[in-house]
Backbone as a ProteinNet text record, in pm:
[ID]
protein_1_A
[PRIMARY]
XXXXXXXXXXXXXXXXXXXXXXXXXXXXXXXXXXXXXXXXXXXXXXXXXXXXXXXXXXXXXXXXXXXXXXXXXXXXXXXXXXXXXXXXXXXXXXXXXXXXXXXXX
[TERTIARY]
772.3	713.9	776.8	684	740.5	848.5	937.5	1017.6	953.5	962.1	881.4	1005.4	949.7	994.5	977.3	1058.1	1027.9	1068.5	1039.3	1090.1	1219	1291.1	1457.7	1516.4	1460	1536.8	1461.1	1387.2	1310.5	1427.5	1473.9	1602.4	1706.9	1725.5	1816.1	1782.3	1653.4	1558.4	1521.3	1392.5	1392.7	1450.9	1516.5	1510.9	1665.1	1723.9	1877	1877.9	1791.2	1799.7	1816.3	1911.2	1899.4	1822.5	1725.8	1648.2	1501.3	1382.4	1262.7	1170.7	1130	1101.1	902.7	848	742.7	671	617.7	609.6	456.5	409.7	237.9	212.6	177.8	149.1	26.6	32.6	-68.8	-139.9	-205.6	-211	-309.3	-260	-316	-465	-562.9	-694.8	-744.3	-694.8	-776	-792.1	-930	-993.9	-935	-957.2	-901.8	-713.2	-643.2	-512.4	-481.1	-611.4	-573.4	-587.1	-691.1	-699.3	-596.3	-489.3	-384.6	-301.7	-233.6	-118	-98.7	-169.9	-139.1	-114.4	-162.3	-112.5	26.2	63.1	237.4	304.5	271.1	370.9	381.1	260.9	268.4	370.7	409.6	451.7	589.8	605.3	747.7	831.5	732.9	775.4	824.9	705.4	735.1	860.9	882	988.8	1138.6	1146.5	1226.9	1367.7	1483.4	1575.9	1578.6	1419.2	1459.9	1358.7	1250.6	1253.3	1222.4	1234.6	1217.7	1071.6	988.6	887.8	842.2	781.8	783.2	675.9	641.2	539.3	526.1	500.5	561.9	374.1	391.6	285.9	269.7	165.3	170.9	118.7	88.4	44.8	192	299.6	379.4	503	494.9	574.5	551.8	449.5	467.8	532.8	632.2	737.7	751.7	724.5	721.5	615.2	532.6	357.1	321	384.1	338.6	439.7	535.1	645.9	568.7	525.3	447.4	340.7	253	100.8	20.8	45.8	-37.2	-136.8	-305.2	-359.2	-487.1	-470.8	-577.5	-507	-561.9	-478.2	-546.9	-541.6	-375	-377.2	-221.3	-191.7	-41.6	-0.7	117	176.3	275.4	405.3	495	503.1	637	744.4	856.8	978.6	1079.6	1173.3	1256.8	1363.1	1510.2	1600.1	1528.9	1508.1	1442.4	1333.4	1305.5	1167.8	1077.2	929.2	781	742.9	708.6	658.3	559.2	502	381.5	304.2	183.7	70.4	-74	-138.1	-249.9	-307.6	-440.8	-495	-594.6	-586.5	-719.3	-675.5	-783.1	-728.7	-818.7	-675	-660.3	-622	-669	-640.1	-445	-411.8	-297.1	-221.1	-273.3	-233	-171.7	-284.3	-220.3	-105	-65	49.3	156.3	171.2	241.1	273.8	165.5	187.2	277.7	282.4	376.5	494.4	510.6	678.5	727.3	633.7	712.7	756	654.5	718.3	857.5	884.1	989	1094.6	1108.7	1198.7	1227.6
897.3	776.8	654.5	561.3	455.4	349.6	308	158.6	94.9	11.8	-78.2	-204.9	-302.3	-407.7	-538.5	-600.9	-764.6	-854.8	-985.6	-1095.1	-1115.2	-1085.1	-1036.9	-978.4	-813.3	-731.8	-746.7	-800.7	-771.5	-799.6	-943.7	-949.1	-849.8	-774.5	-664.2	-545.7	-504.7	-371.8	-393.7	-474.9	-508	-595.3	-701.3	-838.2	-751.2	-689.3	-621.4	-442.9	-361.7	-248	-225.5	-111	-78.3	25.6	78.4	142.3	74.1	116	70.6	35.5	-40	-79.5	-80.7	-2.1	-47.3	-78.5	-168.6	-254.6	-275.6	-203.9	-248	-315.4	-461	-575.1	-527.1	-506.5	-441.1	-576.2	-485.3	-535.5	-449	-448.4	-323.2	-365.6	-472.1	-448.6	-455	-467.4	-454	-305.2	-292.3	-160.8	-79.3	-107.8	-55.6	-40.2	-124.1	-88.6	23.4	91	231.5	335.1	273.1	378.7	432.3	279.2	264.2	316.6	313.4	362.9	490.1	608.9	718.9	764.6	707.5	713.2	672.9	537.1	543	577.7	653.3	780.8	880.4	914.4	1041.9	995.1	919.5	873.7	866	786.1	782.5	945.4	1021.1	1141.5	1234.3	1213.7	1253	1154.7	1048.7	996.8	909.1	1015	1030	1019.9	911.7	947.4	861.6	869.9	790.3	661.2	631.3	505.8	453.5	307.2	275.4	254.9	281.6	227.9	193.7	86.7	35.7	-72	-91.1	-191	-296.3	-382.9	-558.6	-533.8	-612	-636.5	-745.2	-837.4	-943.1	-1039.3	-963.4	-1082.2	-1090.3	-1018.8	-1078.9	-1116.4	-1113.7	-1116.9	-1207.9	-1331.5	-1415.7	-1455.2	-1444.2	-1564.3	-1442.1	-1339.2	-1324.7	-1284.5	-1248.9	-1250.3	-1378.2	-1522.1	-1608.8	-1617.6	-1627.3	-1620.6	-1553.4	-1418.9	-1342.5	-1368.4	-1514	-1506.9	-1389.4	-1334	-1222	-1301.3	-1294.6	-1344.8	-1272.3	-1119	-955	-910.9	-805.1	-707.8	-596.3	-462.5	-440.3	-508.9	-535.6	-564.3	-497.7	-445	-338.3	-404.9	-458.7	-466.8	-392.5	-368.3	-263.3	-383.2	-379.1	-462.7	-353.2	-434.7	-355.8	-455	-476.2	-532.8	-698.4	-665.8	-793	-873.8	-856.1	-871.1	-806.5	-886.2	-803.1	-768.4	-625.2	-583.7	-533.3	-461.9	-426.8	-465.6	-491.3	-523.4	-447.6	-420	-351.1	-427.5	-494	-504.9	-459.2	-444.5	-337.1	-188.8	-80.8	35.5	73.6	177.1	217.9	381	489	624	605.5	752.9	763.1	751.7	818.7	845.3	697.9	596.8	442.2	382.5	451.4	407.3	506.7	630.8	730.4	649.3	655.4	640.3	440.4	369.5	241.9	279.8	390.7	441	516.8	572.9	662.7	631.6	487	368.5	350.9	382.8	243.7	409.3	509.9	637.5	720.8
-1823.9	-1880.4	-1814.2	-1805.6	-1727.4	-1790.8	-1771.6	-1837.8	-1900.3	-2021.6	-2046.8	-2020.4	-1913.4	-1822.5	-1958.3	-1965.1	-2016.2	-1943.6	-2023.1	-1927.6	-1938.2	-2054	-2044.7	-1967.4	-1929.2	-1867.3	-1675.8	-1646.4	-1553.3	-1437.6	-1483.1	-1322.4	-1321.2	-1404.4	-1390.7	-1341.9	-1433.6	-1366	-1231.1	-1204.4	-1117.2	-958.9	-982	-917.2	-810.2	-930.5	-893.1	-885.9	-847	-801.2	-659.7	-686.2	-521.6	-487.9	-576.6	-526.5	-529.6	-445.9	-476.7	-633	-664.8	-748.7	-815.6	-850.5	-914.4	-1019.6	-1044.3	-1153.3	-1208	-1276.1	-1360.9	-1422.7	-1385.1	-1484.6	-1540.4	-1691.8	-1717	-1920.4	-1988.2	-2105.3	-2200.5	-2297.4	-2400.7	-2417.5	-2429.1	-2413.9	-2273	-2153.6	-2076.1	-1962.1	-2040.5	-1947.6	-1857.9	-1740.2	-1592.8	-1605	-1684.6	-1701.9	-1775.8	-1853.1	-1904.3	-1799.3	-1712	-1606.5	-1519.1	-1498.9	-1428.1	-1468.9	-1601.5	-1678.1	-1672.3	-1698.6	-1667	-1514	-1435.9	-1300.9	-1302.9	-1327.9	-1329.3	-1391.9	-1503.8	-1575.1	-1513	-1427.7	-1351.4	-1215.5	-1179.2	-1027.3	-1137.2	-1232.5	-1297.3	-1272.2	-1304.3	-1325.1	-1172.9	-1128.4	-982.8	-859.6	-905.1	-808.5	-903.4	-989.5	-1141.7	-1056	-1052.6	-962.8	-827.1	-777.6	-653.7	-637.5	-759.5	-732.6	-926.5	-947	-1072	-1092.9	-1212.6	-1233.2	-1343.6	-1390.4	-1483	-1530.4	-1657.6	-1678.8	-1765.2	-1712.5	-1806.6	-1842.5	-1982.6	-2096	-2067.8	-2010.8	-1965.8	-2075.1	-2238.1	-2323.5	-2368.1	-2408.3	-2420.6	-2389.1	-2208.4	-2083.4	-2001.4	-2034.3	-1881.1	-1788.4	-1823.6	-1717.3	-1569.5	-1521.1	-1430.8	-1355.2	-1460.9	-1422.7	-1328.6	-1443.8	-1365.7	-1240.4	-1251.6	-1106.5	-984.9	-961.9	-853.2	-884.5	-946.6	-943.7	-948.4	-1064.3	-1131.2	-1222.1	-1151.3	-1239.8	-1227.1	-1198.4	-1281.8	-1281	-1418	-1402.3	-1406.1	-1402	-1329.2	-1204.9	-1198.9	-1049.4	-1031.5	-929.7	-924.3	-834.1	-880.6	-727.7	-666.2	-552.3	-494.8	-477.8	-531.5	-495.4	-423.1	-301.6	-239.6	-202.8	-280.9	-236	-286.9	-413	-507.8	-443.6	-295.5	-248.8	-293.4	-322.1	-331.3	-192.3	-141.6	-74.4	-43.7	-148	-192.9	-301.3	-260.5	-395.9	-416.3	-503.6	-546.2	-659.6	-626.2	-770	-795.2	-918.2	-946.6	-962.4	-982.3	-1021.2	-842.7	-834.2	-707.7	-702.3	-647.9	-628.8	-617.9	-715.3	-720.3	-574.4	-450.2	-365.7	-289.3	-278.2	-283.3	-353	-433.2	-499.9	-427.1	-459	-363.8	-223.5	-157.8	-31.1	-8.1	-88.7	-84.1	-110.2	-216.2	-261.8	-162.2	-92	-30.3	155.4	173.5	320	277	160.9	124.4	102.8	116.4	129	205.7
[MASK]
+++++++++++++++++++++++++++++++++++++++++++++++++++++++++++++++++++++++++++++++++++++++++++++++++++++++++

């Protein structure tokens, strides 16, 4: 299961890992983010150990939604060494997500 990210913990989870970082700006009524969510539980599971993943609630998380101009969702960031490196918006085949975690291993 994935992290659940806030705007509290996000510079720690994220901003300060040394491992790769992915992140599902997501929100409990919108559509296509249900589609998304079980995909990053499944990737949580599968790269359990070697990368973080996790998902900020963006109704009641803005402050870094708005920071990386997240404005659909879903939109997924890859962070590496507190840089964004990767982005996806929209719902995208699992393998697109795989294949950003695994440039970055």
């Amino acid at each position: 299961m994935a992290l659940a990210i806030t705007d509290a913990t996000f510079e720690e989870v994220v901003l300060k890992s040394t491992k790769p970082v992915m992140v599902d700006f997501w929100a409990a009524w919108c559509g296509p983010c249900r589609m998304v969510g079980p995909i990053i539980d499944e990737l949580s599971t599968e790269y359990d150990g070697k990368v973080v993943i996790g998902k900020v609630d963006v109704d009641a998380n803005q402050e870094f939604a708005a920071k990386y101009g997240v404005r659909n969702i879903p939109t997924v960031l890859v962070f590496h060494n507190g840089e964004v490196v990767g982005k996806q918006v929209g719902v995208a085949p699992k393998q697109t997500y795989a294949d950003s975690l695994d440039a970055l291993l």
